[in-house]
Kinemage of the C-alpha trace (Angstrom):
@kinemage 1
@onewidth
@group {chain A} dominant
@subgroup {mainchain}
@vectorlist {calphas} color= white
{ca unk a 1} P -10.890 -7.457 -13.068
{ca unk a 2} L -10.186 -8.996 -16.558
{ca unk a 3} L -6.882 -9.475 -18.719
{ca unk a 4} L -7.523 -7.478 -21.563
{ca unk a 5} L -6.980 -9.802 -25.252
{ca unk a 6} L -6.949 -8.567 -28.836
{ca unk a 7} L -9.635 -9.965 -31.422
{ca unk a 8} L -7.828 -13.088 -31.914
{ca unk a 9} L -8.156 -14.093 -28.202
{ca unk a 10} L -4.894 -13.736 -27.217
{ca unk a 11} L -3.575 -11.783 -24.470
{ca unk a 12} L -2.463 -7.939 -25.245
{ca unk a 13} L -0.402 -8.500 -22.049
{ca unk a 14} L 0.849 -12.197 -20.859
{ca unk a 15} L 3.953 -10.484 -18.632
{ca unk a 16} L 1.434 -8.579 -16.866
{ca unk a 17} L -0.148 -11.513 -15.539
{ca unk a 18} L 1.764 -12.471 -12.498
{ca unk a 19} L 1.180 -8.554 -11.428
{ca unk a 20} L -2.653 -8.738 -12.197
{ca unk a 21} L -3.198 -11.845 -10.028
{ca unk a 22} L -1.002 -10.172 -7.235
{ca unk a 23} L -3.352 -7.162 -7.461
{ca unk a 24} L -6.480 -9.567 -7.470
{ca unk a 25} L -5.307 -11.756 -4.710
{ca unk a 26} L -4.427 -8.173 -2.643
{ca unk a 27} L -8.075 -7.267 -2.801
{ca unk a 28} L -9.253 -10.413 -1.853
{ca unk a 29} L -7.163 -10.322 1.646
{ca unk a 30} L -8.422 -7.142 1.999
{ca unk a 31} L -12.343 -8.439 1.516
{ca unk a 32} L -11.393 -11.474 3.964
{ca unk a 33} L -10.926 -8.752 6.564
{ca unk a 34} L -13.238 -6.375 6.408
{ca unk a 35} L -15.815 -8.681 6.388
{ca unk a 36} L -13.927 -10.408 9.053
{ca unk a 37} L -13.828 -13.836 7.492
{ca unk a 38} L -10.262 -13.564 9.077
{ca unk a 39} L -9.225 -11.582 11.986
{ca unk a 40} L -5.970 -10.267 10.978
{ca unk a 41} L -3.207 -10.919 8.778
{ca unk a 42} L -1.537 -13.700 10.646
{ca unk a 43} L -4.498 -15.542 10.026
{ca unk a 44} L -4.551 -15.475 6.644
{ca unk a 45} L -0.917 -16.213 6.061
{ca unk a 46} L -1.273 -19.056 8.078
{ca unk a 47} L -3.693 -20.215 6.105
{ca unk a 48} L -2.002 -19.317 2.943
{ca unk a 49} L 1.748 -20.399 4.368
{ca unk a 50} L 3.109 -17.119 4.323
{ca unk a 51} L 4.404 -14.844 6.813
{ca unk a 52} L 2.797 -11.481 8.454
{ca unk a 53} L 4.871 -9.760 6.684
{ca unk a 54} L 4.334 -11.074 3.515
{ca unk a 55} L 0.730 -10.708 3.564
{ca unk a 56} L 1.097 -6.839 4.818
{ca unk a 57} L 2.933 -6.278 2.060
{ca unk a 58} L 0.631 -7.832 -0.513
{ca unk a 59} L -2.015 -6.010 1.127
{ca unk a 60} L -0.748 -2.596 0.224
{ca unk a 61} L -0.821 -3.589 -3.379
{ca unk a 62} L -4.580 -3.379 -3.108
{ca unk a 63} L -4.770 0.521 -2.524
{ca unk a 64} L -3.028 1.316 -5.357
{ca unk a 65} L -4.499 4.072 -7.841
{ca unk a 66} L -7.586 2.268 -9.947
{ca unk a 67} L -5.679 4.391 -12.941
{ca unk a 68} L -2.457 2.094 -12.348
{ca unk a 69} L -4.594 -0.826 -12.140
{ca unk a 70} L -6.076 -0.481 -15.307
{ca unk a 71} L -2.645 0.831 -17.082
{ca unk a 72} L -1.641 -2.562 -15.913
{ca unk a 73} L -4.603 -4.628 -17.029
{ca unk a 74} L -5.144 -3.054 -20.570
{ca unk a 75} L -1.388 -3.271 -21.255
{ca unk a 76} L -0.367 0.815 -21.501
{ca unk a 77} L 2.079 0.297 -18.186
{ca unk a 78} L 4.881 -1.246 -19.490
{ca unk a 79} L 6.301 -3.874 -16.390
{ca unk a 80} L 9.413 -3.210 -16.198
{ca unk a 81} L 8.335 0.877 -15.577
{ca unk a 82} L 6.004 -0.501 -13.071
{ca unk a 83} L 7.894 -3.160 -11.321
{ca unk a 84} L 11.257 -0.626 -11.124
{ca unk a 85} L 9.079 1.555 -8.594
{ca unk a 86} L 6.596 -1.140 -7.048
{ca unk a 87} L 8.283 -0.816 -3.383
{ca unk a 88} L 8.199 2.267 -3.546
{ca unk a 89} L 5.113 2.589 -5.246
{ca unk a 90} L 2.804 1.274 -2.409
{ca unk a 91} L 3.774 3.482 0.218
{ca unk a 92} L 2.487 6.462 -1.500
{ca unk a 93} L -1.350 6.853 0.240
{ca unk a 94} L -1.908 9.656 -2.432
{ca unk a 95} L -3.115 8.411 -5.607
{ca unk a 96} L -1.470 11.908 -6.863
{ca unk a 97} L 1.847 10.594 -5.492
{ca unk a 98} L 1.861 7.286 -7.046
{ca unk a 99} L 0.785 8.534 -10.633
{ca unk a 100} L 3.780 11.196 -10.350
{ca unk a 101} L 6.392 8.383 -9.691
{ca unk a 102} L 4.863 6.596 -12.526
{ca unk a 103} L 4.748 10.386 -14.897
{ca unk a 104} L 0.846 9.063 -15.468
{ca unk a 105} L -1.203 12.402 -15.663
C-alpha cells in the first residue's frame, strides 16, 4: 500500500492518512492470524493494549472492497463521505453492498 503524492512530493491526501494506516495495520492482524503468529484476537490486543473488541473491529476494516481502498489511497474518496458510513460500512460482506452505500459504481 502507498500514499499517493503529486510531483512535488507532497501528499495528494494527508487527512487520509490516519484511515490508510488503520487499513494497513487491519491487514496485518489479519496476516498475524492466519499464519498463526497469534492465536486469536485477545492475543494480539494484549500485545498491542487494546481490547477484543477493539481489535475485532479493526479487523473488519481489512475486508473492505480493494476499490474503496484505493479511492482512499489515491485521494478520489473524500473522508468525511467515507468516515460518515465507516460503521456501517464494514458489516457489508458484499463488496456490491459497500460500493452502493458509498454510490461508487
Amino acid at each position: 500500500m502507498f500514499i499517493a503524492k503529486d510531483e512535488d512530493g507532497n501528499l495528494v491526501n494527508p487527512e487520509n492518512v490516519p484511515i490508510i494506516v488503520r487499513l494497513a495495520r487491519a491487514r496485518k492482524m489479519i496476516e498475524m492470524l492466519s499464519s498463526g503468529t497469534y492465536r486469536n484476537k485477545q492475543e494480539i490486543g494484549d500485545m498491542l493494549g487494546m481490547s477484543q473488541a477493539q481489535v475485532s473491529r479493526l479487523c473488519r476494516s481489512a475486508f473492505l472492497s480493494p476499490v474503496i481502498v484505493e479511492k482512499l489511497v489515491d485521494g478520489t474518496l473524500p473522508l468525511p463521505r467515507f468516515t460518515a458510513v465507516a460503521d456501517k460500512l464494514i458489516t457489508l460482506p458484499l463488496w456490491a453492498e459497500q460500493h452502493a452505500l458509498l454510490g461508487i459504481e
